[in-house]
C-alpha positions in Angstrom: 110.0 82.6 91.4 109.1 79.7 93.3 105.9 78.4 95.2 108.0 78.6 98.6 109.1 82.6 97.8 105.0 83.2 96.8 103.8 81.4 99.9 106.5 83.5 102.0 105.6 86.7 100.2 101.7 85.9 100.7 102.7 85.1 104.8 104.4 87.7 105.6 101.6 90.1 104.2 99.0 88.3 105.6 100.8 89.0 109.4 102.4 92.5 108.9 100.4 93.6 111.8 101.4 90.6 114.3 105.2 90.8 113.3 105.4 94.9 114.4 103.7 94.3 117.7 106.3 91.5 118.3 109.3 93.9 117.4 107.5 96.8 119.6 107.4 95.3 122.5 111.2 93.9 122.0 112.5 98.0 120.7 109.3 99.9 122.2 110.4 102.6 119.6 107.4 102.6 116.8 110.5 103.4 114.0 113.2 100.8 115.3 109.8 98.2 115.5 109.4 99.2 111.6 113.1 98.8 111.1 113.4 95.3 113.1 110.5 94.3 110.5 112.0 95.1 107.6 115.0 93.4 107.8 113.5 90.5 109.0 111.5 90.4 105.8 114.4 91.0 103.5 116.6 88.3 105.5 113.4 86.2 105.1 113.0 86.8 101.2 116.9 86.6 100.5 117.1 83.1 102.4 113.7 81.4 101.6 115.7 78.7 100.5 116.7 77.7 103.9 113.3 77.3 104.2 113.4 73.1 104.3 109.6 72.5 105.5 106.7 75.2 104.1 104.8 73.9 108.1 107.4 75.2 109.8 107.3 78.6 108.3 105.5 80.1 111.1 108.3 79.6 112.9 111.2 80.3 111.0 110.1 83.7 110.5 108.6 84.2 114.2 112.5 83.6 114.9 114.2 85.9 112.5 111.7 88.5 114.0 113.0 87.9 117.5 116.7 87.6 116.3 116.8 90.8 114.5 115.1 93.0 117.6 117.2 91.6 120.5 120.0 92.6 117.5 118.8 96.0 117.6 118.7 96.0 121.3 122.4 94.6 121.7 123.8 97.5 119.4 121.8 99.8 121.4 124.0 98.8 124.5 120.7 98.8 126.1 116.9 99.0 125.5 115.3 102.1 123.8 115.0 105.2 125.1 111.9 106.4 125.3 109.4 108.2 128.0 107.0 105.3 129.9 103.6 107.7 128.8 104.5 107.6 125.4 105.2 104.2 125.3 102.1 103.3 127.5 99.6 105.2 124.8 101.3 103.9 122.4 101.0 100.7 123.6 96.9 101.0 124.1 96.6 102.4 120.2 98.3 99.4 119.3 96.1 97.6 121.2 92.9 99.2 120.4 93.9 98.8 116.4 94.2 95.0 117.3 92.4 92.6 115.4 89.1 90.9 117.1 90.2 87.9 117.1 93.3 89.0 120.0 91.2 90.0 122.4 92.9 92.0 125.3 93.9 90.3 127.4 95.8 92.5 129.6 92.3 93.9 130.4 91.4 90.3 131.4 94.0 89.4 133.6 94.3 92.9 135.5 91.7 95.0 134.3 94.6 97.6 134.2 97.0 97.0 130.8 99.7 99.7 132.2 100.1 97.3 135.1 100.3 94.0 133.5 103.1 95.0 131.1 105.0 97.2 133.2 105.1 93.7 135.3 106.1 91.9 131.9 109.1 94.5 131.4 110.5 93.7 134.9 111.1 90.3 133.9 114.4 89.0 132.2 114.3 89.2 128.7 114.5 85.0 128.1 111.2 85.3 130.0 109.7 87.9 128.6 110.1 86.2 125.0 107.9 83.3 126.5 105.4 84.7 127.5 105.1 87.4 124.6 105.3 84.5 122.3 102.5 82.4 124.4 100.5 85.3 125.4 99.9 87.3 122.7 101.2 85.8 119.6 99.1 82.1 120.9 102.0 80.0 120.0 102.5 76.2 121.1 105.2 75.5 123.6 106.6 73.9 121.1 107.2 77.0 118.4 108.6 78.8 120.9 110.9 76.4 121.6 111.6 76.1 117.7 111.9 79.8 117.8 114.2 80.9 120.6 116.2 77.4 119.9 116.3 76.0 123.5 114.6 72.4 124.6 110.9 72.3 125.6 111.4 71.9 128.8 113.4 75.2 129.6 110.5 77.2 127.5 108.2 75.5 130.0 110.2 76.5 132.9 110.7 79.9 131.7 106.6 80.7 131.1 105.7 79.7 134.8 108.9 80.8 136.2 107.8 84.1 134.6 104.2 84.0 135.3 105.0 82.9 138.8 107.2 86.6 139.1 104.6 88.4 137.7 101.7 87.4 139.8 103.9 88.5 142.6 105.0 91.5 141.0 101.3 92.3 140.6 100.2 91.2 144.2 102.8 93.6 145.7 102.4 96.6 143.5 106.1 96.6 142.0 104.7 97.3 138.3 
């Protein structure tokens, strides 16, 4: 095997945890989140050799991640059932199981998680991406635009477009 398959391998281990709570909050089923993983591993480990630049693997992976759960989403017709208490708990396990290093910062912003990311769920889904990706995965501006494959400038847009909606979503109550 090569170095670029070991380094991958090592990566993807190293992030497990960070590459489910991106699919969650894409499926916001905790088995489709596992599935969306999964494949995005073995598309990752059959095609490392697309892999041009080892720096830029971050990326490329942070992509098929997103690719392969708004995939599960379109053959869904729609986004996963599920009921909003469930998905609320199991939101705050996921967040309580978090490493240190994340923070919360739903509880910093609102001081009421429900609130913020029922607000993040009423945005459009190009939106949503941006911010999840800035937020709580601490990308650059710049990944995400590498990631979701649109020019800088429209990423920008889209983060304070969307943070711009959700302040008033969260002044007004509509969460």
């Amino acid at each position: 095997m090569s170095d670029v398959y070991e380094e991958l391998t090592e990566y993807i281990i190293q992030n497990q945890r960070q590459f489910y709570r991106l699919a969650y909050s894409y499926v916001k089923e905790e088995q489709a989140a596992l599935d969306v993983v999964q494949n995005a591993i073995m598309k990752a480990l059959e095609g490392y050799q697309s892999l041009r630049n080892r720096h830029y693997m971050k990326t490329w992976f942070y992509r098929i991640v997103v690719n392969e759960s708004l995939n599960v989403l379109r053959k869904a017709g729609r986004e996963m059932p599920c009921e909003e208490e469930t998905l609320l708990e199991t939101s705050q396990e996921i967040q309580m199981k978090q490493d240190s290093q994340y923070g919360n910062p739903e509880t910093i912003v609102t001081g009421k998680p429900e609130e913020l990311y029922a607000a993040i769920l009423n945005l459009p889904e190009t939106m949503q991406t941006v911010i999840k990706l800035y937020f709580f995965e601490e990308m650059t501006l710049s990944e995400i635009s590498d990631i979701t494959g649109v020019n800088l400038s429209t990423v920008k847009y889209r983060l304070y477009q969307g943070l711009k909606r959700l302040k008033g979503y969260l002044k007004e109550g509509v969460a």
